[in-house]
N, C-alpha and C positions, 0 to 999 in steps of 0.2 A: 683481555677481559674487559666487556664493557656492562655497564651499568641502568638499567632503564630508570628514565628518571620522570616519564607521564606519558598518558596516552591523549595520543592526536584527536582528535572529533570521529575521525574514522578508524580509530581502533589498531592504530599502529605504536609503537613503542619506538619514544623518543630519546636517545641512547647518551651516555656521558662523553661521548668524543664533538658531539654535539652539530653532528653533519648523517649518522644513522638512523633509518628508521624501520625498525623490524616487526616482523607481523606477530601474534601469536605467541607474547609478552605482558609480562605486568608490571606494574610498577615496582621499583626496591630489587626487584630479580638482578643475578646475575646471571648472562650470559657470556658462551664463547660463542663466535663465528670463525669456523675453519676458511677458507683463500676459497672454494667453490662455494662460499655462501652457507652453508651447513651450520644451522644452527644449536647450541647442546645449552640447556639453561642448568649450569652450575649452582648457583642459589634460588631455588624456586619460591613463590612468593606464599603466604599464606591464605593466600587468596586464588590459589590455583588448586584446581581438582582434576580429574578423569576425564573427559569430554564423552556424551551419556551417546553419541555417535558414533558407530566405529568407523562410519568414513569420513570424521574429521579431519583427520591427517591428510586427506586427500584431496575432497572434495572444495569447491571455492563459495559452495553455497554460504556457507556460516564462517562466521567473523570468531566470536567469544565464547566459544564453548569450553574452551580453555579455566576460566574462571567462574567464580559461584553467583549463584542469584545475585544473591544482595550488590555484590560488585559490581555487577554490570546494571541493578536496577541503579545503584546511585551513581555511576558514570554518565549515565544517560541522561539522568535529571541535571545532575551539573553541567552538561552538553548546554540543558535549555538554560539552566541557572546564568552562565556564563554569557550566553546570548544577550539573554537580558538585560545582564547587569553590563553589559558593554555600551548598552543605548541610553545607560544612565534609568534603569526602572526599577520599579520596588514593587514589589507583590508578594503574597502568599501562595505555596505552592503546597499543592494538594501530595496526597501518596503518589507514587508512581503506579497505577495499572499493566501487568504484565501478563500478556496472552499467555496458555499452556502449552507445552507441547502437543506439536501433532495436532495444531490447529491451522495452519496454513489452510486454505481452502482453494489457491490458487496460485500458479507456478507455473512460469514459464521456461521450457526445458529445449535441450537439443537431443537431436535423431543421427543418427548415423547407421549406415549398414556393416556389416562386416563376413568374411567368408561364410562365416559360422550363420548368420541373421540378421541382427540390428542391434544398436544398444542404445540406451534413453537415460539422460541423466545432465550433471552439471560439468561444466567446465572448471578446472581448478584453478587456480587463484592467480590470475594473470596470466594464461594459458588457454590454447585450444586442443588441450588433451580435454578430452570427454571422460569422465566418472558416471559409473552407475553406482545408485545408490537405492539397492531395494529397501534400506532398512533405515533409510531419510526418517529422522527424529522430527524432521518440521515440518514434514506435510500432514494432512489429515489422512486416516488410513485409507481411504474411500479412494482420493488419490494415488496411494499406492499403489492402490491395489486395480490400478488403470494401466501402470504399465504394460505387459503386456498385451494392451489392445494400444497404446503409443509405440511400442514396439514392431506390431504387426501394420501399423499405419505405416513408419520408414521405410520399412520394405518395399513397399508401393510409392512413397512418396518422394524416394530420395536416392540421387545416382549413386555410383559406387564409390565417389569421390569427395561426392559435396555433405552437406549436413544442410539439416531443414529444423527452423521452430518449433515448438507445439507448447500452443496455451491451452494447459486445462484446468476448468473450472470444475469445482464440488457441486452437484445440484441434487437434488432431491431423489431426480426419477433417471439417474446415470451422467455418467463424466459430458462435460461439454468442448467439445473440442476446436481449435483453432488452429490448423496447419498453415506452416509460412514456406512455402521454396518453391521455385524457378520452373519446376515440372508442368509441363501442359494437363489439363484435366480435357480426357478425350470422355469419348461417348465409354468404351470397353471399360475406362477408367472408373469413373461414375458408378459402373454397375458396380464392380468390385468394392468402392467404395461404402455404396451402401449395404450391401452382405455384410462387409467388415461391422459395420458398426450395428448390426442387425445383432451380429454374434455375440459382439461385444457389451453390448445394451448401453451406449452411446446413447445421451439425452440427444446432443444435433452434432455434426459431422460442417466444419464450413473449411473449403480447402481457398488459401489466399481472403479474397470479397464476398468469392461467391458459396450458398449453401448448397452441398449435396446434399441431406440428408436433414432429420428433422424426424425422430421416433416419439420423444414426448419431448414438449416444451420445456428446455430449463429453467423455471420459476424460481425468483431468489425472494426470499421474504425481509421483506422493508417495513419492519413493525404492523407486521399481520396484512401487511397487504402485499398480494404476489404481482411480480415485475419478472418479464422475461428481457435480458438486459439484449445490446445488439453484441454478436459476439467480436470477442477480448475486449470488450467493454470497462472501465474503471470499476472496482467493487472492493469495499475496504478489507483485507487480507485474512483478516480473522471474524467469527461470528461475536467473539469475545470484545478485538475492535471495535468492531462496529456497534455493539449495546454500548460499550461503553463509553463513546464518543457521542451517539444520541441519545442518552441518559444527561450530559454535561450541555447540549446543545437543547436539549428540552428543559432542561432546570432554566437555563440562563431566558427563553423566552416564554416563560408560563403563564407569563400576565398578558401579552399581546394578540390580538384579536387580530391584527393582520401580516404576514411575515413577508418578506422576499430571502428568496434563497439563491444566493449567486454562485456560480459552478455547481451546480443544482444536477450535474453528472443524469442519472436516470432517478434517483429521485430517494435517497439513501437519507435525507431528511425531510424531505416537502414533503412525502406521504404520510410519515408516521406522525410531526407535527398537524397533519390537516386531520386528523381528529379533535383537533382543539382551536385550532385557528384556520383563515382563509390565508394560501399561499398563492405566490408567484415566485414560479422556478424558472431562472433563469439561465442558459447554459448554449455553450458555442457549436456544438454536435447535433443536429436535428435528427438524428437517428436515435440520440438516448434519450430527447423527450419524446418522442414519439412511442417507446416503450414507456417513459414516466406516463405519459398520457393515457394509456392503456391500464394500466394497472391504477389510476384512479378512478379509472370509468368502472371498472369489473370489481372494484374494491367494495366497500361496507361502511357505511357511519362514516362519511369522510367530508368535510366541508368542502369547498368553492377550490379546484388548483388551477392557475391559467398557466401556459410556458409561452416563453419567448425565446428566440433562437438568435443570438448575440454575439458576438469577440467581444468580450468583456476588457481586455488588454486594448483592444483600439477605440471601443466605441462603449465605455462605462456608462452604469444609470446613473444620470445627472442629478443635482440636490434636488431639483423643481420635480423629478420623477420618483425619488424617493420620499417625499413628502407623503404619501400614501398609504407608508407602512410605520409601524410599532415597531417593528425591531427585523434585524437583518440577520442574515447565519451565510458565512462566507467558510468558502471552502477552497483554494487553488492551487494550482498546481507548485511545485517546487520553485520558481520563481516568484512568488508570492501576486499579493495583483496591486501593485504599486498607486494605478491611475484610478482603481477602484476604491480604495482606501480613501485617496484625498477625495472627493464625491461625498463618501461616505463621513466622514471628516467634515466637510461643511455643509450636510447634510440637518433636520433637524431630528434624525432617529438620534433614540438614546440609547437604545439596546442592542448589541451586537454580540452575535459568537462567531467567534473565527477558528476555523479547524486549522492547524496546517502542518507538512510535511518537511518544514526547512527553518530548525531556530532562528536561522540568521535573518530569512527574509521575515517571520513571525516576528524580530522581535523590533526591524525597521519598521514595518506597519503598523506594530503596536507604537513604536516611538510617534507617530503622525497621530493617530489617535488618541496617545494622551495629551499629547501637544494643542491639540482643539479641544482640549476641556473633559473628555473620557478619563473616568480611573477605568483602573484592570486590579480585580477586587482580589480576584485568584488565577489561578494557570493549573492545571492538567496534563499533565505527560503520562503519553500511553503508547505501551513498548508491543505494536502488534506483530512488528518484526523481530524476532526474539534471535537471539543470537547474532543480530544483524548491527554495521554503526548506524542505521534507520530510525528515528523515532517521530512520533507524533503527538502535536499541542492542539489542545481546545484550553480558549480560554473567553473571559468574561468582558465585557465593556460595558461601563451604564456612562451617563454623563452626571456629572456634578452637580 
């Protein structure tokens, strides 16, 4: 009989023998594990419910379904809380924001064929057994209700043997598709290709780099201004994210008349900000400003956006280039942007908002920042990955 005594950052249960760590646990619970690993939880916690999935048990998508809101809304914050306070920092922390179900808008899946047809779904939890999941609580239904044309794409796409990607994205005027595997795209191919997704009403069809297809333009709206992103493009996971990350990133630069926006992705804040101020979107992919670019040209009431096409990780904007702006909104990837920070750091901006996807490198960067004179007034955790150990910080920096 072992004893769970807290959960890891990733949502594993850390056990009384003090070398276990079991999935799908909570705190206080007792569990047994049978000799084939077979877990039976003896004392279940007060804090555990139903799982509102029924192919939780199965499926490897979700982490915490296991347990109630509240639970996992404050695990999560303590995730950042801890971060934090590990780099030696003091702040005020806002509510947690927590996506709904059934708001996923984008998901990337696996294909497989089988005697019968194909099937389309997740991989379970440290495995390459494939799950279907028609009745997936975290996609949006729109996405659901795609499988069967991600179905009918493995068929075509995918040998008897192997399995193939597929990113699909929610848009407006039908699914967006993004196939990944090894299959040669012939001419016979092509044709079939585009039937398929004729039938299907596929917004665009792109098999590996290149596009077959293209019915209506997938237009993602970036606070009223449409951007067709290049496909599997970066796009924040939920519409609920995404307001509420630039809701906190437009408070934090309200007064600023000029912005830079670095990892500036296709343009998920420089657009919707250049209603009110002049931006410089900054970003390493010249394929996503090029759709940024577009959808400020075709946009309405938008100020001045220039882009520049960057490695922000090798070749950061220097203090003497940053001298130009009011305030900065920094966004990067799960590594956070280390070389970026100090720049900005001896920089003469005073206003920063930094999004990011990783407390631990959010809360180093925040240490560098306050280190040069920046308080960090508040913090924002938003849980657009819901059931997931995933979470995401916006928070504030003015200088002193």
């Amino acid at each position: 009989m072992l004893t769970i005594e807290s959960l890891t950052h990733l949502g594993m249960g850390r056990a009384s023998d003090g070398r276990s760590l079991l999935p799908r646990v909570l705190p206080g619970e007792e569990v047994d594990v049978a000799q084939d690993g077979t877990l039976r939880i003896v004392t279940p916690s007060v804090d555990r419910v139903a799982p509102p999935c029924r192919h939780f048990k199965s499926c490897g998508g979700c982490a915490m379904q296991h347990a109630t809101d509240a639970f996992v809304a404050d695990w999560k914050q303590d995730i950042v809380v801890k971060a934090v306070q590990a780099r030696g920092l003091d702040t005020v922390f806002r509510d947690i924001a927590t996506s709904p179900p059934q708001s996923r808008r984008r998901a990337k899946l696996s294909g497989r064929r089988t005697k019968k047809g194909a099937m389309v779904g997740f991989h379970t939890r440290a495995s390459d057994t494939l799950v279907q999941v028609p009745d997936c609580q975290l996609l949006t239904p729109a996405l659901v209700a795609s499988f069967p044309a991600l179905e009918a794409l493995t068929i075509l796409a995918c040998s008897r043997k192997g399995e193939i990607d597929l990113t699909v994205t929610e848009a407006s005027v039908g699914p967006d598709v993004l196939v990944a595997t090894d299959k040669d795209l012939t001419p016979q191919l092509r044709v079939e290709l585009a039937a398929l997704a004729n039938q299907f009403s596929l917004s665009r069809l792109v098999w590996n780099d290149e596009p077959v297809v293209t019915i209506n333009p997938p237009v993602q709206d970036f606070g009223g201004t449409g951007v067709v992103p290049p496909p599997g493009a970066f796009l924040q996971a939920t519409q609920h994210g995404q307001a509420t990350l630039l809701a906190a990133v437009a408070e934090i630069t309200a007064k600023a008349a000029r912005i830079v926006d670095l990892f500036a992705g296709c343009g998920t804040f420089a657009l919707p900000l250049a209603k009110h101020a002049e931006v410089h979107a900054v970003e390493g992919e010249t394929t996503m400003l090029d759709a940024l670019d577009r959808g400020w040209r075709e946009g309405h009431q938008l100020r001045r956006v220039t882009t520049e096409t960057r490695d922000l990780f090798r070749r950061p904007l220097e203090a003497d280039e940053l001298r130009h702006f009011d305030a900065a909104v920094i966004d990067p990837p799960r590594a956070g942007a280390e070389a970026q920070i100090a720049t900005l750091a001896a920089s003469e901006i005073n206003t920063i908002a930094m999004v990011s996807c990783n407390p631990v490198t959010f809360a180093r960067d925040a240490r560098t920042l306050v280190d040069a004179g920046f308080a960090m007034p508040w913090v924002q955790v938003v849980d657009q990955f819901r059931w997931s150990p995933h979470v995401e910080v916006v928070a504030c920096f003015t200088r002193k």
